[in-house]
Backbone as a printed PyTorch tensor [residue, N CA C, xyz], in Angstrom:
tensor([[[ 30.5770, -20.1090,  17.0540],
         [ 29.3290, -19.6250,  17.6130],
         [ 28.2150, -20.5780,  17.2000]],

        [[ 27.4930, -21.0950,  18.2400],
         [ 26.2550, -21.7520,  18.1470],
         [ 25.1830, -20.6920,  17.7380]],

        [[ 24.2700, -21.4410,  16.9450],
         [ 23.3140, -20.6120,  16.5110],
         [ 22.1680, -21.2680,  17.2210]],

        [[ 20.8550, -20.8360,  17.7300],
         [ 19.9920, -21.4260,  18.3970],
         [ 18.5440, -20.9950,  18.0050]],

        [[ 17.5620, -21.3870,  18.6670],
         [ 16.0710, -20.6540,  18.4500],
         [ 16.2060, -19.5300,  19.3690]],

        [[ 16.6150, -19.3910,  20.6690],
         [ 16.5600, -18.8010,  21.5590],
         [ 17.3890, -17.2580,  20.9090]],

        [[ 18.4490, -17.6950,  20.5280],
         [ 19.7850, -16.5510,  19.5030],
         [ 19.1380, -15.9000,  18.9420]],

        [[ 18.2160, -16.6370,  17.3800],
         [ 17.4010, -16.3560,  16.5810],
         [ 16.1260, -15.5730,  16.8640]],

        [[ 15.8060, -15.5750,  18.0900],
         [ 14.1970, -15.2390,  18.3270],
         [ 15.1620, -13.8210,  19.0350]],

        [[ 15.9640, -13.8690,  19.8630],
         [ 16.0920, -12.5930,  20.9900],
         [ 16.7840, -11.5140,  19.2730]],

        [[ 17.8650, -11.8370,  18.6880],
         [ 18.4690, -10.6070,  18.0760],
         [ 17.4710, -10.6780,  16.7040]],

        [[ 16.7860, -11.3510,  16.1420],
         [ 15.8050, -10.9820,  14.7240],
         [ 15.1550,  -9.5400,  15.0280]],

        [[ 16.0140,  -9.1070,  13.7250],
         [ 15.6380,  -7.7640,  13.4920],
         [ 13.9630,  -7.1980,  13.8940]],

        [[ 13.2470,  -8.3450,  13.0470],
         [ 11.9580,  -7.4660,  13.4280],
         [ 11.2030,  -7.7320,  14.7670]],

        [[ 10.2070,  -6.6410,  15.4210],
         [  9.6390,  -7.1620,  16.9430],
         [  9.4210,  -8.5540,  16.9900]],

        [[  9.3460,  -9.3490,  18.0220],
         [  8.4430, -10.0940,  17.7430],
         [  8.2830, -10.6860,  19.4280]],

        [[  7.2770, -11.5180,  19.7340],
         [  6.7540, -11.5970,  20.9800],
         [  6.0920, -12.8810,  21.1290]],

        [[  6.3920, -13.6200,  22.2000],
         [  5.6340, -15.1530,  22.6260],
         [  4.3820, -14.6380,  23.1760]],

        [[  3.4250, -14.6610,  22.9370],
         [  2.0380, -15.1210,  23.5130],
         [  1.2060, -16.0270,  24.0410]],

        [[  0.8700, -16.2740,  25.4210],
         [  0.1160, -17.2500,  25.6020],
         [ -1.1550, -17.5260,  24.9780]],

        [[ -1.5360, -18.5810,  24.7220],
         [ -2.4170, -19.0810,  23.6520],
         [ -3.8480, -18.7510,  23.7620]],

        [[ -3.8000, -18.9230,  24.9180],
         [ -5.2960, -18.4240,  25.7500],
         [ -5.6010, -17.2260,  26.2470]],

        [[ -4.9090, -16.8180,  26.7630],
         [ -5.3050, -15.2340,  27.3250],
         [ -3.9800, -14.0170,  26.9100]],

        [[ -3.1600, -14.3280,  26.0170],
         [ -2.4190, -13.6770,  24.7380],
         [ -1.6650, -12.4400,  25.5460]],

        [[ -1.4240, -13.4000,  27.2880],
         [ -0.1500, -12.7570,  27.6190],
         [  1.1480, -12.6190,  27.1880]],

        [[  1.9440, -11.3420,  27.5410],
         [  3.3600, -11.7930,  26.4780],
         [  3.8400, -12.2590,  28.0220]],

        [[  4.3520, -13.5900,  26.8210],
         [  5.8120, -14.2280,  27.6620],
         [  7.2590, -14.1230,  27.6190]],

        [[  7.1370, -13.5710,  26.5130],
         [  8.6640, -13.2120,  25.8190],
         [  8.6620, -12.0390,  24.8190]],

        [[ 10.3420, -11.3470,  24.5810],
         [  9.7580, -10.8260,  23.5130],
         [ 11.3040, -10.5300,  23.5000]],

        [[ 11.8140,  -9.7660,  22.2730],
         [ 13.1800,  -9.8370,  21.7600],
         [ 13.2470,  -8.5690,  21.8070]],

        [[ 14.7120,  -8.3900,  21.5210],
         [ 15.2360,  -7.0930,  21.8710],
         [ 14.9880,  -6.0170,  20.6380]],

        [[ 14.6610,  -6.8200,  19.3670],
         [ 13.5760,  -5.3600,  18.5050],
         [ 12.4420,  -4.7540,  18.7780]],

        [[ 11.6120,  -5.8220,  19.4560],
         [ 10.2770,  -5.2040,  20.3750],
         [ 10.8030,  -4.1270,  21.2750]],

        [[ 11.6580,  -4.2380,  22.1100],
         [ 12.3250,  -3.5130,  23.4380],
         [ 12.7470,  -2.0660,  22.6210]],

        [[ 13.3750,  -2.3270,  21.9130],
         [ 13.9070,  -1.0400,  21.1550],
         [ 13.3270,   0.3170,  20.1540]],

        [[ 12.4120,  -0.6760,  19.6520],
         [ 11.2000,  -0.2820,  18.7720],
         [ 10.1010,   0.8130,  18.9530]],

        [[  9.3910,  -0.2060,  20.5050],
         [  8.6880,   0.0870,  21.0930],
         [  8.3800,   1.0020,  22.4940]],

        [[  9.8860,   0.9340,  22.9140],
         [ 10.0570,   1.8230,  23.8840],
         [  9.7500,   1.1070,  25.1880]],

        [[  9.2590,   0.4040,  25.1710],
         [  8.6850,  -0.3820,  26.7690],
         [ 10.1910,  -1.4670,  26.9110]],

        [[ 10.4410,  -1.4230,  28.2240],
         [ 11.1390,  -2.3990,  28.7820],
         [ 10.6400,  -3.9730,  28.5290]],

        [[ 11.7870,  -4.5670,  28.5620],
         [ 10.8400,  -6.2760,  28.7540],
         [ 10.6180,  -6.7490,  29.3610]],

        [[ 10.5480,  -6.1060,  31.3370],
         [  9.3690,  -6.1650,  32.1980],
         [  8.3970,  -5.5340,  31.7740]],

        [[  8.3370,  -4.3320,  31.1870],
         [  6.8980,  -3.6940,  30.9880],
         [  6.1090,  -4.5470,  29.8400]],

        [[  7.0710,  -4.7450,  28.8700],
         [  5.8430,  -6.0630,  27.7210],
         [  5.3860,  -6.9620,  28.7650]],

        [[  5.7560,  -7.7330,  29.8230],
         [  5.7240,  -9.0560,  30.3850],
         [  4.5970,  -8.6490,  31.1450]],

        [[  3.4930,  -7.3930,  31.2310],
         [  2.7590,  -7.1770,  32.0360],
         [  2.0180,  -6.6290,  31.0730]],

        [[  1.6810,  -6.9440,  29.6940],
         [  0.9400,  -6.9040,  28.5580],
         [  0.3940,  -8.1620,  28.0650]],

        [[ -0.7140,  -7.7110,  27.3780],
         [ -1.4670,  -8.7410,  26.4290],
         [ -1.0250,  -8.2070,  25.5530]],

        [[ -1.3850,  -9.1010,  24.4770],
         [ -0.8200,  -8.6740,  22.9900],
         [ -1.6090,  -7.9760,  22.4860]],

        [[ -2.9920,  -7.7160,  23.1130],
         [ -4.0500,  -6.6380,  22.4420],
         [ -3.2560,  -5.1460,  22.9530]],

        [[ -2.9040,  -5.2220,  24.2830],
         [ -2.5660,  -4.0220,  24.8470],
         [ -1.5730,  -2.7120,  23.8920]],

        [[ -0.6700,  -3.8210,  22.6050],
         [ -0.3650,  -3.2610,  21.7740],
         [ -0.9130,  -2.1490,  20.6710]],

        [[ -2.3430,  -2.3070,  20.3380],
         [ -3.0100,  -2.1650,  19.5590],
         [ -3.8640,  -0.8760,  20.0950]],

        [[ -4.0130,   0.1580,  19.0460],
         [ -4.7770,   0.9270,  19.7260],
         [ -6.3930,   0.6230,  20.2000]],

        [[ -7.2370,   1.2980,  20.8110],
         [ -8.4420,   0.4720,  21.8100],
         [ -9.4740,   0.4650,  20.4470]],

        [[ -9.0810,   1.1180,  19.4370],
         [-10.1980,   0.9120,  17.9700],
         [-10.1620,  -0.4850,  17.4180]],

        [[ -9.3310,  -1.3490,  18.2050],
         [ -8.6690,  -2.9150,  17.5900],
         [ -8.9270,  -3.6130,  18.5070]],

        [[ -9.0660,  -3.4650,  19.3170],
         [ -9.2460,  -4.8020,  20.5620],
         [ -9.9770,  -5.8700,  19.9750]],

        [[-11.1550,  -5.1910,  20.0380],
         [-12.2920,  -6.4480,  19.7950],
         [-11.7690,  -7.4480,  18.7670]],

        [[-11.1460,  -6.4720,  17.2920],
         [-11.3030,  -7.4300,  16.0910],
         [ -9.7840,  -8.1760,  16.5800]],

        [[ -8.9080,  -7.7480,  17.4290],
         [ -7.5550,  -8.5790,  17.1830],
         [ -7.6110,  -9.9300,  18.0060]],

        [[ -8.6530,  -9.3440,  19.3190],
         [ -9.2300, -10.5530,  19.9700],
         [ -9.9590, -11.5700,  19.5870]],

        [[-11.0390, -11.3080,  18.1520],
         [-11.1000, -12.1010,  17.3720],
         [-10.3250, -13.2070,  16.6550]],

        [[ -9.5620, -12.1550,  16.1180],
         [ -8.9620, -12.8690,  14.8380],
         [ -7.4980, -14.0000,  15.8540]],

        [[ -6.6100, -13.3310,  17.2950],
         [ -6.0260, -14.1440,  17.1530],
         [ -6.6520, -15.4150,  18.4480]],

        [[ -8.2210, -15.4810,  18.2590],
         [ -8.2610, -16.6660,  19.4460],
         [ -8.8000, -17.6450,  18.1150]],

        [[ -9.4530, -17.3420,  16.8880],
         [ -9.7920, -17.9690,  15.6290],
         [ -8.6550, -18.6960,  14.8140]],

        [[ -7.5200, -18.3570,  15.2340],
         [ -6.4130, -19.3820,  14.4500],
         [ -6.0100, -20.4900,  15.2380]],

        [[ -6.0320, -21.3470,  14.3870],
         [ -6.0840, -22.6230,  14.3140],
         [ -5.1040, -23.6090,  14.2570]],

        [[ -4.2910, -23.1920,  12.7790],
         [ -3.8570, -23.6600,  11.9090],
         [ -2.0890, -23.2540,  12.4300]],

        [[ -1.1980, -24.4320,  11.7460],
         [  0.3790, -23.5830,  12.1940],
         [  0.6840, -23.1660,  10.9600]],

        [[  0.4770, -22.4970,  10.8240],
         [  0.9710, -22.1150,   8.9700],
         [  0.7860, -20.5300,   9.5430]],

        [[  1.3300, -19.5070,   9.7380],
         [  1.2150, -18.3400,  10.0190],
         [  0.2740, -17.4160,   9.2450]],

        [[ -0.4540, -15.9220,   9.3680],
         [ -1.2320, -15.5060,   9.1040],
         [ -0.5690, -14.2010,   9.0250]],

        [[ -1.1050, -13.4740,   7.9390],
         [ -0.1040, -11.7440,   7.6030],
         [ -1.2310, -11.4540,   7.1640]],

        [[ -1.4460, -10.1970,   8.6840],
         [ -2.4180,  -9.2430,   8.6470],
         [ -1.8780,  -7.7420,   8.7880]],

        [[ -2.6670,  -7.0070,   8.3090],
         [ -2.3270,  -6.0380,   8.4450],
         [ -3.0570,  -5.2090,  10.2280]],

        [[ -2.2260,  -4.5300,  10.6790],
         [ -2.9150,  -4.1220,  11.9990],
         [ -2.3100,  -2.7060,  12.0450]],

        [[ -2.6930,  -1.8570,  13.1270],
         [ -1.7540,  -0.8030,  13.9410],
         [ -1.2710,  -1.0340,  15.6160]],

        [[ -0.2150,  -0.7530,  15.3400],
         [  0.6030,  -0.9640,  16.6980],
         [  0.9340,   0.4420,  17.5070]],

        [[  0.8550,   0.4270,  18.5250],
         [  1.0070,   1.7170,  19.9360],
         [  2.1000,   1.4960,  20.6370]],

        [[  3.0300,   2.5030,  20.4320],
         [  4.7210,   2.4580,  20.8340],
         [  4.0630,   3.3030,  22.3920]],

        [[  5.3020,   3.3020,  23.4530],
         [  5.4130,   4.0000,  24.2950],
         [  4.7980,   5.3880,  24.6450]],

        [[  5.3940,   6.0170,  23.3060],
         [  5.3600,   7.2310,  23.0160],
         [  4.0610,   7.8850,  22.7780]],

        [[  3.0680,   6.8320,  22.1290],
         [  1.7400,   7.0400,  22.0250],
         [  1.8110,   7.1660,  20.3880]],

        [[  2.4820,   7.1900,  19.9070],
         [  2.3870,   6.9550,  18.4320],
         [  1.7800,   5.6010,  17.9340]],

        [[  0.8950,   6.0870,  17.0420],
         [  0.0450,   4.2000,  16.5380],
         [  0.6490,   4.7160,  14.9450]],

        [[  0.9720,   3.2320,  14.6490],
         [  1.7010,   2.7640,  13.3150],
         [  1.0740,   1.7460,  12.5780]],

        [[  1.1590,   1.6260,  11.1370],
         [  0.9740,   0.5370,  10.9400],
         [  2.0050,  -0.6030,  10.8330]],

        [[  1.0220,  -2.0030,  11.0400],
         [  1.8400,  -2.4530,  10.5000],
         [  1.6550,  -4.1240,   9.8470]],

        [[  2.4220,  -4.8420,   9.6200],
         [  1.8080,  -6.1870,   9.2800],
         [  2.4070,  -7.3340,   9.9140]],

        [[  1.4000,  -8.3020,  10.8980],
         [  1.7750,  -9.1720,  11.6480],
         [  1.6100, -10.4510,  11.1440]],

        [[  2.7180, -11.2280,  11.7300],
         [  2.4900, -12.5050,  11.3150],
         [  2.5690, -13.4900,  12.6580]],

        [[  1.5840, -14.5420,  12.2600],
         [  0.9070, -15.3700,  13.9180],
         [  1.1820, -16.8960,  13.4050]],

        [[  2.0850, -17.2310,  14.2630],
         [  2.6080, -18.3670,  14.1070],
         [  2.3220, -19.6630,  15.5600]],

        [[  1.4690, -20.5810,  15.7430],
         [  1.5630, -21.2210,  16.9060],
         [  2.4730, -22.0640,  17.0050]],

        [[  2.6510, -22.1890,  18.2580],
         [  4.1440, -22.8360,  19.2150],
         [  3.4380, -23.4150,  20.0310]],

        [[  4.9830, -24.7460,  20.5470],
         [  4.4280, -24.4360,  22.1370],
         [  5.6230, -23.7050,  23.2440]],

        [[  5.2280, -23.2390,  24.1550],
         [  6.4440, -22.6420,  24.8520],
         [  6.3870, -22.9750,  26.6440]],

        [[  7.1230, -23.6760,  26.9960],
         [  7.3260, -24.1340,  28.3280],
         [  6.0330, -25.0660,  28.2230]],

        [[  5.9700, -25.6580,  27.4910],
         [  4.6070, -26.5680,  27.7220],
         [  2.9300, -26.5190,  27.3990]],

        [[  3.2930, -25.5210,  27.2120],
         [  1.8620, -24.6040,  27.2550],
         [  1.6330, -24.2280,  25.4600]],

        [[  0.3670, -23.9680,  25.0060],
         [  0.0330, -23.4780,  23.7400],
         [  0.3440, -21.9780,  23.8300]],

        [[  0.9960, -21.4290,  22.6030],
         [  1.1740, -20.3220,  23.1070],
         [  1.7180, -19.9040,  20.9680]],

        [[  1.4650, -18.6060,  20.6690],
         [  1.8040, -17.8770,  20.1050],
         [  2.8560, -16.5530,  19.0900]],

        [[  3.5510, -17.3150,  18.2380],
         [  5.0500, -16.3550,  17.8480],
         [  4.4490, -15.4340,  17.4650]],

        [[  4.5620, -14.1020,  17.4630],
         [  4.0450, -12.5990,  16.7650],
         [  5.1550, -12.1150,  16.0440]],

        [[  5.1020, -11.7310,  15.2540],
         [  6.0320, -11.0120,  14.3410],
         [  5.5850,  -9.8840,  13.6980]],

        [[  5.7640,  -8.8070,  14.1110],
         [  5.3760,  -7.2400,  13.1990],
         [  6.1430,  -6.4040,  12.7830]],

        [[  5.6650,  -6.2620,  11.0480],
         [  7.0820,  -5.6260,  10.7590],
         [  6.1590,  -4.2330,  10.7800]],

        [[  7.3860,  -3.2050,  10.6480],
         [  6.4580,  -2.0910,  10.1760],
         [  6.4070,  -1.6710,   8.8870]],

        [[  5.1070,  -1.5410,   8.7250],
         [  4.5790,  -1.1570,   7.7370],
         [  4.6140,   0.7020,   7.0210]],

        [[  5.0440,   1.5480,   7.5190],
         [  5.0810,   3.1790,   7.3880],
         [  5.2440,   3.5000,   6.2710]],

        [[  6.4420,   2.6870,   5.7040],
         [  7.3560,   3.3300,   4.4420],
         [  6.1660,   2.6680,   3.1330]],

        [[  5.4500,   1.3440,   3.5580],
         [  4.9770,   1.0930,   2.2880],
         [  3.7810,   1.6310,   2.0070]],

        [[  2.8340,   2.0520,   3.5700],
         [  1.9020,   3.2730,   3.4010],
         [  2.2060,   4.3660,   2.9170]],

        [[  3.2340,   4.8200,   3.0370],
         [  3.5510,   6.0300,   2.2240],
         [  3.8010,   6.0730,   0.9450]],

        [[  4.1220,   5.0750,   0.3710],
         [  4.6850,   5.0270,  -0.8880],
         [  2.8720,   4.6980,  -1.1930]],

        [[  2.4260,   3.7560,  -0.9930],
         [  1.0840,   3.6860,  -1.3860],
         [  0.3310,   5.0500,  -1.5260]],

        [[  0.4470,   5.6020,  -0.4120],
         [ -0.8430,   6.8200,  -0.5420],
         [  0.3320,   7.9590,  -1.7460]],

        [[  1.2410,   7.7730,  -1.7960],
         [  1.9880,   8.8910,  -3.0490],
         [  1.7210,   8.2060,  -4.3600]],

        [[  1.5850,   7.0760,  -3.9960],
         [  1.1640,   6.3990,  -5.6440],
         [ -0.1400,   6.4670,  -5.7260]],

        [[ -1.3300,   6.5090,  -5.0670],
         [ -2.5290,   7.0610,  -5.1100],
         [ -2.4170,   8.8620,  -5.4590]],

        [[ -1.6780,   9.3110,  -4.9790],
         [ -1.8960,  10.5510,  -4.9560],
         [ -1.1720,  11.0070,  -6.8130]],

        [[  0.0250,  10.3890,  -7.2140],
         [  0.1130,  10.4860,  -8.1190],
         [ -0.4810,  10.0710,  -9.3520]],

        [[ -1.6760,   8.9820,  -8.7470],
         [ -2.0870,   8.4760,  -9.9910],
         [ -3.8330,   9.5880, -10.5280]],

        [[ -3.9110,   9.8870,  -9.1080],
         [ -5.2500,  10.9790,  -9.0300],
         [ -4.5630,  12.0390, -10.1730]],

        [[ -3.8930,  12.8820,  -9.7070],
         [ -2.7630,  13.7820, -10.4840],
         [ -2.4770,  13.4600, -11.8610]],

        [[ -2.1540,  12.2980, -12.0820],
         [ -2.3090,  11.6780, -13.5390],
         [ -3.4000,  11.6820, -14.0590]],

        [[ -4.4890,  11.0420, -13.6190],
         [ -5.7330,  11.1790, -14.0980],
         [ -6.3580,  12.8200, -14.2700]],

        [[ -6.1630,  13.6470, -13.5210],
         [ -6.4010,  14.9880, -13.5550],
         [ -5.8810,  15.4870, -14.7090]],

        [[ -4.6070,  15.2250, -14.8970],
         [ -3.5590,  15.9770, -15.7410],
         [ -4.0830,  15.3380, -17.3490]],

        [[ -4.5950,  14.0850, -17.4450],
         [ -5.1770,  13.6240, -18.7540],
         [ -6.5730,  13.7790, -18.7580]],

        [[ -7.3980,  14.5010, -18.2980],
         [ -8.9480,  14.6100, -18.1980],
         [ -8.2510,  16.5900, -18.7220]],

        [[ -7.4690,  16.7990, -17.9790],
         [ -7.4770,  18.5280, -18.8830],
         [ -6.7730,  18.5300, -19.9100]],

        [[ -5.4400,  17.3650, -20.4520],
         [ -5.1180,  17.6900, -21.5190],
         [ -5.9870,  17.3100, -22.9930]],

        [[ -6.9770,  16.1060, -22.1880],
         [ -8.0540,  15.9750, -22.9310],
         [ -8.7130,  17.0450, -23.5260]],

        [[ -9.6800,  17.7580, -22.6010],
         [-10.4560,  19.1810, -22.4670],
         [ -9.7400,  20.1780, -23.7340]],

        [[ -8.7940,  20.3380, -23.2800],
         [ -7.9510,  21.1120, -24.4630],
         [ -7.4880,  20.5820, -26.0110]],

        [[ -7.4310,  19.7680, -26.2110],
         [ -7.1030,  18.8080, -27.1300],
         [ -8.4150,  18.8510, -27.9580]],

        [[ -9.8940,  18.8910, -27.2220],
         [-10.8820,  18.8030, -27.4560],
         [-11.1770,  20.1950, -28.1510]],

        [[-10.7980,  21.2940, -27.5170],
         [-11.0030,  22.8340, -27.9910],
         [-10.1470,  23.3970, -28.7570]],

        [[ -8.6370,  22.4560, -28.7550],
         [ -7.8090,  23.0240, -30.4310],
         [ -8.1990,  22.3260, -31.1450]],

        [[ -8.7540,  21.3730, -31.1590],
         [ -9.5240,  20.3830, -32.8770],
         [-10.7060,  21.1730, -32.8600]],

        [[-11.6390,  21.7990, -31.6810],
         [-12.6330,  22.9550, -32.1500],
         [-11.8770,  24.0750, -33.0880]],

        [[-11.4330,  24.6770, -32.0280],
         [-10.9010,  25.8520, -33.1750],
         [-10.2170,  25.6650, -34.7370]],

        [[ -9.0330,  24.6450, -34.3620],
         [ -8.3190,  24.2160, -35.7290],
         [ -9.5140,  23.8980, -36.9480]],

        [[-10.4300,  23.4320, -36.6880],
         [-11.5030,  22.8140, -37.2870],
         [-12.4570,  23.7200, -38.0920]],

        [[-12.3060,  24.7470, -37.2540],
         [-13.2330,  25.9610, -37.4410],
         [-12.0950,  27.2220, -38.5500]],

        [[-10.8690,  26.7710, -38.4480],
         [-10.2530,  28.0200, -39.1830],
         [-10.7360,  27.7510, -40.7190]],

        [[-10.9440,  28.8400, -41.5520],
         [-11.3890,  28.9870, -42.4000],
         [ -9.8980,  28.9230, -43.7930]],

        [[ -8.8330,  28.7750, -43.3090],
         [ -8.0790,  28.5640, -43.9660],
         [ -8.1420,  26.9850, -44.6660]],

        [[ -7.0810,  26.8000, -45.3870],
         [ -7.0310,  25.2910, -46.2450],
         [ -5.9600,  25.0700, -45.2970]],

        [[ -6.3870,  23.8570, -43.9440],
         [ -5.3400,  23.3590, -43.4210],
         [ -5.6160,  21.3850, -43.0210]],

        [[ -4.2380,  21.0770, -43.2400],
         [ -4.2900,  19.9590, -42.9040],
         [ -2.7710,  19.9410, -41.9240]],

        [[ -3.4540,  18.5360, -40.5530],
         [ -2.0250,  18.3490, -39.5540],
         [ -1.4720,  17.2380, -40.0150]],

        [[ -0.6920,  16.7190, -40.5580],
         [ -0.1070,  15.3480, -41.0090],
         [  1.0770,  14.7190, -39.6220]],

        [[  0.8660,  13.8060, -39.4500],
         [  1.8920,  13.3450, -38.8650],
         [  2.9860,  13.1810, -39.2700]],

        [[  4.3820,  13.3170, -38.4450],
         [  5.6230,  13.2390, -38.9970],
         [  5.9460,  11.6800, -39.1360]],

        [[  5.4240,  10.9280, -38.3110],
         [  5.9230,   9.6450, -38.7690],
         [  5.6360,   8.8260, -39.4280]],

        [[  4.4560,   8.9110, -39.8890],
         [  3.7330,   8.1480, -41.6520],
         [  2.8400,   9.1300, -42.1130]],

        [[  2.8080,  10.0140, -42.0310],
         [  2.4390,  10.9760, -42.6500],
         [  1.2930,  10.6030, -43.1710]],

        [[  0.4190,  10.7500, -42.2560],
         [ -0.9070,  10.7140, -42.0630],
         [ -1.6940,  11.9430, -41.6850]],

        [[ -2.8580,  12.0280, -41.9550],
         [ -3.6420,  12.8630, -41.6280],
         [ -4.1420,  12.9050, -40.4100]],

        [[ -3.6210,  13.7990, -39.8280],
         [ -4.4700,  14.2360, -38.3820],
         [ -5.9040,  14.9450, -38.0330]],

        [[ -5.3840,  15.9300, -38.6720],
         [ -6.4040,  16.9590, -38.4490],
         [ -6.8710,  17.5920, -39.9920]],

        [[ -7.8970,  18.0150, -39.9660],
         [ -7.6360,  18.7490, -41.4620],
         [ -9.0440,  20.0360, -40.8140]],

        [[ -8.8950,  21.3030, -41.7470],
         [ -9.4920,  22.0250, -41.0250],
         [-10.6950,  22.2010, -42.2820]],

        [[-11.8540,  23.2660, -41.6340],
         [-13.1970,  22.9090, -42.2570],
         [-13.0800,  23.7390, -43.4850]],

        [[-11.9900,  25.1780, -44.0510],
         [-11.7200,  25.6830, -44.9990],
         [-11.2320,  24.0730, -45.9650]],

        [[-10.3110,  23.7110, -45.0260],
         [-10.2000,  22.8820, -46.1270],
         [-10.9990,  21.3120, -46.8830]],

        [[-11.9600,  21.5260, -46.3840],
         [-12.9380,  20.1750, -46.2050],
         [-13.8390,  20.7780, -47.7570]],

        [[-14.1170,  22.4870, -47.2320],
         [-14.9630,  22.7300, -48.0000],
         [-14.2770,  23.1960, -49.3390]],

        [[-13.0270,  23.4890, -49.6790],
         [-12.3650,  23.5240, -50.7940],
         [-11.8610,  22.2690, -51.6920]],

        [[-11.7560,  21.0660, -51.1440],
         [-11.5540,  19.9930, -51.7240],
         [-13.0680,  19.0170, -51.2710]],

        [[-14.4150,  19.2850, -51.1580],
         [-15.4370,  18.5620, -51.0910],
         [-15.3190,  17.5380, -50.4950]],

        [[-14.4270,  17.3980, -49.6460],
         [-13.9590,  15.9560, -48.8460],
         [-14.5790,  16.2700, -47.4020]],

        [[-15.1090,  14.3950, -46.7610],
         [-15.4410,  14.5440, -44.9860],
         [-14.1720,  14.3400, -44.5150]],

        [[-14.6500,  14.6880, -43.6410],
         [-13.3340,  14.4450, -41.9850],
         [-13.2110,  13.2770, -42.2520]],

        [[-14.2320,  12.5350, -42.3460],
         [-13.8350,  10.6550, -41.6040],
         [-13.1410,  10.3410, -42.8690]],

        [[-12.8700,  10.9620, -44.0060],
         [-12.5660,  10.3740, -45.3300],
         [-10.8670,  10.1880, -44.9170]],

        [[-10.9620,  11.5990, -43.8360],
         [ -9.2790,  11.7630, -44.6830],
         [ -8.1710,  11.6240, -43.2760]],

        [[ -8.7450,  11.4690, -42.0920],
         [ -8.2550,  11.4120, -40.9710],
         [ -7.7470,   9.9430, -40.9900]],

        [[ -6.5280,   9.9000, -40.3950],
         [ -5.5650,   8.3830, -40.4970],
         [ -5.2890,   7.8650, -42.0390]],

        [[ -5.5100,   8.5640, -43.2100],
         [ -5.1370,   8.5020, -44.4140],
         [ -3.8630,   9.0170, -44.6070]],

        [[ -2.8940,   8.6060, -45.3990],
         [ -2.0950,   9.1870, -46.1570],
         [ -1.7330,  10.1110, -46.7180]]])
């Protein structure tokens, strides 16, 4: 089996789509776009590559891909509009070619879903974390009140160098000693 660009571009897993350079018609597009996306590859072939994008993106994608320049590809993040009407994210990469002669455009978009999600659960867990140490704080804060306040002779030593943690105010005032004397002491 020969391996080719043509091989390579139609079965690569992720979408991806020829664009004309100038007015960012698709000229091509592989059979992960087709599958992905739900549109036939007559129906891409009667698309711009904005047409992908929901209409909150036009302007800036029309920007950004008549501003590249350079052949060194570009990974942006965008949202993409399947058949179905579902918009996704995702992250594209813009590579220039030429194709039949003409200046023209490789697109590559992977999707992005799974790493938004994991993102917004790692935001969401880290809020949750922060919550969960702002109240164990709070409390921590009101048993060294109380402990502090018992009128008994108490001291908290740590088990692992046996240090002074806590010591309570019975016992401050029975041995004439401060807090700061004896906390992280021996």
């Amino acid at each position: 089996m020969q391996f080719n660009s043509e091989m390579l571009f139609r079965r690569h897993p992720d979408p991806m789509w020829v664009v004309d350079g100038a007015t960012l018609q698709v000229l091509d597009v592989n059979d992960a776009a087709v599958l992905r996306y739900g549109w036939s590859r007559e129906e891409f072939l009667t698309f711009t590559f904005v047409d992908l994008h929901p209409p909150t993106e036009f302007v800036a994608v029309q920007d950004a891909l008549s501003s590249l320049d350079a052949e060194i590809g570009t990974l942006r993040p965008w949202c993409h509009r399947r058949q179905d009407g579902v918009v996704f994210p995702v992250e594209v990469s813009i590579h220039l070619l030429g194709h039949d002669g003409r200046g023209a455009k490789l697109v590559m978009a992977r999707d992005a879903s799974l790493l938004h999600s994991l993102e917004n659960q790692r935001a969401v867990a880290l809020a949750s974390e922060r919550a969960a140490r702002a109240e164990t704080e709070k409390l921590a804060h009101r048993f060294r009140a109380l402990f502090q306040a018992v009128p008994e002779n108490l001291l908290v030593i740590a088990p692992d160098g046996f240090e002074i943690v806590a010591a309570s105010d019975g016992y401050l005032s029975a041995t004439g000693r401060e807090r700061d004397d004896l906390i992280g002491k021996p």
